[in-house]
Every structure is written in C-alpha cells, then in structure tokens.
C-alpha angles and dihedrals in degrees: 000000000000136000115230114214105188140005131207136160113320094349147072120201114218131216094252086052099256118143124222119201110209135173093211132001132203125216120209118149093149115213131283127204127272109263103245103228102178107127112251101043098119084055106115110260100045118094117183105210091223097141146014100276084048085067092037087055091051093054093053100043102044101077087072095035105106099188132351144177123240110197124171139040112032097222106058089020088068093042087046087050097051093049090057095049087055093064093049097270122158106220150190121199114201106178120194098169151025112217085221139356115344121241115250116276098245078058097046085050093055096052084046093056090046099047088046087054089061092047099264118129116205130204143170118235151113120247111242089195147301126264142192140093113300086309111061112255102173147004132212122212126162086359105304132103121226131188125242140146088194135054126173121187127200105180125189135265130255136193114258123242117282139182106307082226103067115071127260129222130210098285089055080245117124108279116228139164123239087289097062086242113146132215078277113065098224097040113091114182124200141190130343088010102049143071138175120252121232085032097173095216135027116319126356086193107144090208080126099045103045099132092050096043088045082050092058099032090057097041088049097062094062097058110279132140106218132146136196115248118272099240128078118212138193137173138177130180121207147143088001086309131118122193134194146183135187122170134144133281097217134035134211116245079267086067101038084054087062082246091150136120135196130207123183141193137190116202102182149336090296102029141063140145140217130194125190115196148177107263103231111009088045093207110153121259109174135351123203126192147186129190147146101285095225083067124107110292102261097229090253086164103063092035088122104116130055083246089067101042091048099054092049083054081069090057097253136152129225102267091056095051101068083053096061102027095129095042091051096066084079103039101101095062094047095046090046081063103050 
C-alpha cells in the first residue's frame, strides 16, 4: 500500500516520492463516521456505533438493557430504536441529524405517532454533554437534563478526505456528473466519497449506492459511456411502517431557479404523501410516501415517469397504476384542488 499525496494530469505522486503515470484514476475513499465530541462519551454506559463490533456489541449487551437513550443521526437512530423496543427497551430518541435529506414533516409526524404507540418518545434535539460519576446518570441536552444509565450514539457519515484539486459539492463529498467524471477528465469518483452535482433536492451523495457508482465509474475509465439512473431512492422500515422517496437527480432550469412547489397529505394515522413539483410546468420532482408496511407493495421499481409518480401520490399500489395511467397525467392539478 502507498499513500498518494497529490494527483495531476496523467500522474499520482506517492508518499515515497514515486511517480505513477495513469490514464484514468478512480477515487474511492469511501466515508468514515463523524467523531462524536460531546463531553462525557468515554463515561461507562455510553457506547458510540461507529463500527461493525459496536453493533456486535449491541447486540450482545440489549437483552439486559432495561431503558436507553439514542441520540444522533435520525435514519439508523429510528431503526435502532425500533430493534431495542423489540426487545422490551424503553427508549428515548433524541435525533440531531438526518444523514441526508429529512423526510417531510407530515411524515416525520407519522413515524413519531407510531413510535409513540410502542412506548418510544422521540425528540429533536443535540446532546450538551453526559454526566454522572465515573457511569453516566444523566444527559443535557437544550437545557434539560434528562436521566439515563444508558446512552447510544449513532452519529452520521461523512465523505473521506480526496484530492484538494478536484471540486467539492454541498455534502463536502467529489462532485461528478451521471457518468461518475470529475471536474478532471480523467478523475471518476465512486461511492461514500462521492455525489452528484445539480442534485434537485438535499444531498446527491452516493454514500447508498457505492457498488453501482463504482460499476459505472469503473466501467467509465476504460472508455464507456455509461451513465447512473435518473432516479434517486430511498426506503426505511420501521414501527410497521414503511416509508419511501423517489425523486429525480437532476432538474430542469425551472428547478435550479427554486421554482418548486410541495403539496402534502396525510390519509390516516399511518399514512401520508407528499408530492414536490415544478411551479409552473407541474411536472413531478420527488414523492415521497408512508404507509403500513403490510400494505401492497407501492411499485417503487417502475417509478421512473411523472405518470408514475403522480399516480403513488394517490396512494396507489402497482397494480393500480397501469389502470389509471392516462388519468393520472392530470392528477397533480386535480389533487392540488381537493
């Protein structure tokens, strides 16, 4: 192994000096987790899931666990949450973060009504410190104090460090286009590291999607001419609940001008939609969707077209969209009314 120090066209100095001349070079230095800093954390009692025998250790350790607090990063936090409640925890969730984009609030209100149901309060909130005499007894956070013998922290990703040449996007990741190029022409970043630039909504980080980007990347430097799909999805089960959003990589000039608009329903206890469009052409961005997960499978698969989109913003399943295809063209303009 070597550690290359700098890059520049057609070549990669080493740490030992050497010079390596390449054609096209890959970068994939994946992601690491964010260094929790909170004063407290090396108190017993409090384990940070910042790697695989953290987990291990987790799993091992919550059948005697009688009540905890989860504090960090809102994704894994609620499926963390939802594991320990399985095993009869008590817990808090105290969520500072969302590793991406959040989910809308009608759908944040949804999980939070679910979790509530199966005895888990959920807050937002960031940690000030952990207290307590050599085991921790107690957290504040937003000015409150709050008991707890246990605290678990899941704290967020972020990209690993690259090459100070190549250009960076909103999530500090490499920025590159469908085809994985970077700002270099001869530079391809995958994975953890990596996200696509003009990303419509919240973050285009391809932290999720490492082993198709690397696919393509790879694919890419050898002449290819492949590009990643052109819609972003994303899905979480929790609490009976399973939640879903599709939505574009890249937007039209309509959608780099903020000329969106979002509209939102919520059907019942356990379900809601939301739907994010361009203002005045209304033509669909992103859908995002919640629903019992016993429920028909909601066709995330062929969600490709605005037809498509449209009709899960009624609340259908698959088998309903290919019914009302045609019908559904217009279903954003009639739904917006009601």
């Amino acid at each position: 192994m070597a550690e290359a120090k700098s890059a520049g066209p057609y070549f990669v100095t080493l740490s030992n000096g050497d010079r390596i001349r390449f054609d096209s070079i890959i970068v994939a230095t994946g992601s690491r987790f964010k260094p929790v800093h909170f004063p407290g954390t090396r108190k017993q009692g409090v384990l940070i899931l910042d790697g695989a025998e953290k987990y291990e250790e987790l799993g091992r350790t919550c059948p005697s666990i009688d009540e905890a607090v989860i504090v960090g990063e809102g994704y894994r936090g609620l499926e963390v949450a939802d594991r320990l409640c399985s095993f009869g925890v008590e817990v808090l969730l105290m969520i500072s973060c969302w590793q991406h984009e959040a989910p809308a609030p009608v759908v944040v209100d949804v999980i939070e009504d679910a979790a509530r149901e199966r005895g888990i309060k959920v807050q937002r909130a960031s940690v000030s410190r952990a207290v307590g005499n050599g085991r921790v007894e107690a957290l504040v956070a937003g000015g409150s104090v709050i008991p707890c013998g246990n605290v678990i922290v899941v704290p967020p990703r972020l990209p690993n460090p690259v090459h100070s040449l190549l250009r960076l996007g909103q999530a500090g990741a490499v920025e590159v286009d469908r085809a994985m190029r970077t700002c270099e022409p001869s530079m391809f970043a995958a994975g953890g590291c990596a996200e696509l630039k003009g990303s419509i909504l919240g973050s285009g980080a391809l932290t999720a999607e490492p082993s198709l980007s690397g696919r393509i990347a790879g694919s890419n430097s050898t002449g290819s001419a492949h590009l990643i799909g052109g819609a972003r999805i994303a899905q979480l089960r929790v609490f009976g609940l399973g939640w879903s959003r599709i939505g574009r990589r890249e937007g039209s000039p309509l959608t780099f001008g903020n000329q969106m608009e979002t509209v939102c329903r919520r059907w019942s206890l356990d379900s809601a939609c939301v739907i994010t469009h361009e203002r005045f052409s209304e033509r669909v961005v992103q859908v995002e969707s919640i629903q019992p997960s016993t429920s028909p499978p909601s066709g995330l698969p062929p969600l490709a077209t605005g037809v498509t989109l449209e009709a899960l913003a009624y609340g259908l399943g698959s088998s309903d969209i290919s019914q009302i295809s045609e019908t559904a063209r217009l279903g954003l303009r009639e739904w917006r009314k009601s």
